[in-house]
C-alpha angles and dihedrals in degrees: 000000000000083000091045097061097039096059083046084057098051093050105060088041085057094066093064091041104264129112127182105246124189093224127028109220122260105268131263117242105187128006104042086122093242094095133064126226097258093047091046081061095065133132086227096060097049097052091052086052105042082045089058103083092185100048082053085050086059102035093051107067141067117025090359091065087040087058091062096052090048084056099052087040086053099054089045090058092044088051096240114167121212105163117112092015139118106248131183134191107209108195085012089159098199109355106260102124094059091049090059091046081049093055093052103036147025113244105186077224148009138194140171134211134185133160094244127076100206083064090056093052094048090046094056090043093057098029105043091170098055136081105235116178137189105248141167109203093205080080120047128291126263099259117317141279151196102245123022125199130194120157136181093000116093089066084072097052123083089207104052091148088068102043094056086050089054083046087057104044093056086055109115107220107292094020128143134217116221115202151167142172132181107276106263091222092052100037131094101161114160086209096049121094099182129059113191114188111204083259103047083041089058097047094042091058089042091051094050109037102043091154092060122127093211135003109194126177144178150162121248115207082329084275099105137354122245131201136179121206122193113188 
């Protein structure tokens, strides 16, 4: 009888679009088309994400984990050496790709920063051995390092310019910037504000860090552009 009228049920709510469902789906963070770009960048929105263990859960797997692998591959082929330096992750969300620099080489230390906190939380409690910081990097670093990250962020942020002039000026003498972005061409991201094509990347990173040794970029499976700086 219960089933009966359930499915009666479901039935007459059908006609004006509703069902009664056991589960509700897990929430959509970015790209339901009610938010602008600029609105889908808020503080607001990330820590309901990063506060939300079982949307990471979900987040974290697959060709995401995969990205953090091609970095570290990257720097390997461009000789980049990272042991027995200070390295940061700015916008490190929750901490995995130092943990996969960590698994190649030997940084004497490495820390993590993101503008949300809930990040932050879900960093420590993954990465125990790590310093990991709330930080907008649209304001200074936290001290300075040999070798800065910061992957798949600058994309999010309507100032880039100044937040890679906040990321050099937290470079110690001889340090590097390791970056990456989508690949404009390829992106349609609701939640990006920036498209760089390989070309515009390159000129971008040529325009703003003048005093650079070296700007090398690539793109990697056509999916993001890569660049190292070395400074």
């Amino acid at each position: 009888m219960k089933n009966v009228l359930k499915t009666t049920a479901n039935s007459a709510l059908g006609v004006f679009g509703l069902r009664i469902a056991r589960k509700l789906p897990e929430p959509k963070y970015w790209g339901t088309g009610k938010l602008s770009p600029i609105e889908e960048n808020s503080r607001e929105i990330y820590e309901k994400f990063y506060g939300d263990r079982a949307a990471l859960e979900a987040y974290y797997v697959g060709d995401r984990m995969a990205f953090f692998k091609k970095v570290v591959s990257q720097c390997q082929q461009h000789g980049l050496q990272l042991d027995g330096r200070s390295v940061i992750d700015v916008g490190c969300g929750v901490g995995y790709l130092l943990q996969e620099i960590g698994n190649v080489y030997k940084p004497a230390t490495c820390t993590g920063t993101d503008f949300s906190e809930e990040a932050m939380a879900a960093s420590r409690e993954r990465f125990p051995s790590y310093k990991f910081h709330r930080h907008d990097i649209l304001h200074p670093l936290p001290g300075t390092f040999d070798v800065i990250f910061c992957t798949e962020v600058l994309e999010h942020i309507v100032e880039p310019w100044i937040a890679l002039g906040n990321l050099k000026k937290a470079l110690n003498p001889g340090g590097a910037l390791v970056l990456t972005v989508p690949q404009g061409r390829k992106d349609h991201s609701n939640e990006h504000i920036n498209f760089w094509s390989p070309e515009s990347w390159k000129a971008f990173l040529e325009r703003e860090c003048p005093e650079a040794k070296s700007v090398v970029t690539k793109v990697i499976e056509d999916v993001f552009n890569f660049a190292v700086i070395q400074f």
